[in-house]
C-alpha positions in Angstrom: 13.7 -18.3 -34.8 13.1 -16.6 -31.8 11.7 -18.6 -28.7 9.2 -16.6 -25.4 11.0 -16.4 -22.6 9.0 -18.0 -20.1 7.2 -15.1 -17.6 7.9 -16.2 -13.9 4.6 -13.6 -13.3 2.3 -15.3 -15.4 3.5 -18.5 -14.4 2.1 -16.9 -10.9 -1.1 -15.4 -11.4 -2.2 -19.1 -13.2 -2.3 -20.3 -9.6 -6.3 -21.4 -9.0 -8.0 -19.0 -6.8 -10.8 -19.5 -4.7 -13.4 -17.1 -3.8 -13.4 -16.1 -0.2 -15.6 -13.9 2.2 -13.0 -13.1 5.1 -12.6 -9.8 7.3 -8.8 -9.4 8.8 -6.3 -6.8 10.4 -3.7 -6.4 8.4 -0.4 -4.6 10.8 1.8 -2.7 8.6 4.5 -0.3 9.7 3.0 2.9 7.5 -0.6 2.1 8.1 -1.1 0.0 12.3 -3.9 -1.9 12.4 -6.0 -1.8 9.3 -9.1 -3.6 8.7 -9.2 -6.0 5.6 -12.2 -8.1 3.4 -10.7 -10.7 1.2 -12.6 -11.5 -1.7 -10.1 -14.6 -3.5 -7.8 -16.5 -2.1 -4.9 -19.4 -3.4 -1.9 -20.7 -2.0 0.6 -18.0 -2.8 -1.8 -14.9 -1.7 -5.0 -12.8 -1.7 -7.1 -10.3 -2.9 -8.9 -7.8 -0.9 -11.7 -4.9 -2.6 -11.1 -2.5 0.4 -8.0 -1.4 -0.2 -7.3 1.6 2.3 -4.6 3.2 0.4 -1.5 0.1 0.5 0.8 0.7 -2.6 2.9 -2.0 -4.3 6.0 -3.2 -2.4 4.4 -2.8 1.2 3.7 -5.3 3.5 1.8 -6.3 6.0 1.4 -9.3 8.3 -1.9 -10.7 9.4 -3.6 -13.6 11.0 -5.6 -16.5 9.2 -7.4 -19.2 10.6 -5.1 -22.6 10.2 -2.2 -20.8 8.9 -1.7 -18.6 11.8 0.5 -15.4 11.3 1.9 -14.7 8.2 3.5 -11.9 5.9 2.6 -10.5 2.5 3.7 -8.2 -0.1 1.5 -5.8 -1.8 2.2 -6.9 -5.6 -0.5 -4.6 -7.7 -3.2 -2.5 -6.8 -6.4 -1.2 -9.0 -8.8 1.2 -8.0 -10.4 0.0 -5.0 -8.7 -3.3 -5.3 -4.5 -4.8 -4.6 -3.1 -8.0 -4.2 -1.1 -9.4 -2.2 1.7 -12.6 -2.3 2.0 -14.8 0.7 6.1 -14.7 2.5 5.8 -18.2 1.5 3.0 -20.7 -0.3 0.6 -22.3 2.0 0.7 -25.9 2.6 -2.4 -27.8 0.7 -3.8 -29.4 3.9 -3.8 -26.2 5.7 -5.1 -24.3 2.4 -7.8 -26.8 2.1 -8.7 -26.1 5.8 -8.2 -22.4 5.4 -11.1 -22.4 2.6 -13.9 -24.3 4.7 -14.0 -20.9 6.9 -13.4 -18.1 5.0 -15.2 -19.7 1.7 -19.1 -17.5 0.8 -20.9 -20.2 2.3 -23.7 -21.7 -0.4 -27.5 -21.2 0.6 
């Protein structure tokens, strides 16, 4: 009998995500200095619904609070929206931190 080959991908996107409310420039060698709103957020990337025109396999580098600068690659993009996958997973103390300031805040 057959057996699934595990998906590397899947195994990926079933990384929690946390929503997030967080405006950035993103520098990227086809686009400068772009403007950026992040809308989720986990350890290995982010999700942005502004997407100025990045296509999959570009990347860009930005600055986050805690973290500092850091790279990402443009995995998938969807009408308005793309995704993006940290250079390298964020640490959990400095995630942690990360989400107290760019988390919607609760009224």
């Amino acid at each position: 009998m057959a057996q699934a080959v595990p998906n590397p991908d899947l195994d990926f996107r079933m990384a929690a995500r946390h929503r997030a409310n967080h405006t950035v420039i993103a520098e990227s060698k086809l686009r400068g200095d772009t403007q950026i709103h992040i809308i989720n957020v986990s350890a290995h990337g982010f999700m942005i619904d502004d997407n100025p025109g990045f296509e999959g396999g570009e990347r860009v580098e930005l600055r986050l609070p805690v973290i500092g600068r850091i790279e990402a690659l443009v995995i998938w993009t969807s009408d308005n929206r793309a995704g993006f996958q940290f250079e390298r997973v964020l640490r959990l103390p400095h995630f942690v931190e990360l989400l107290k300031i760019i988390s919607p805040k609760l009224r």
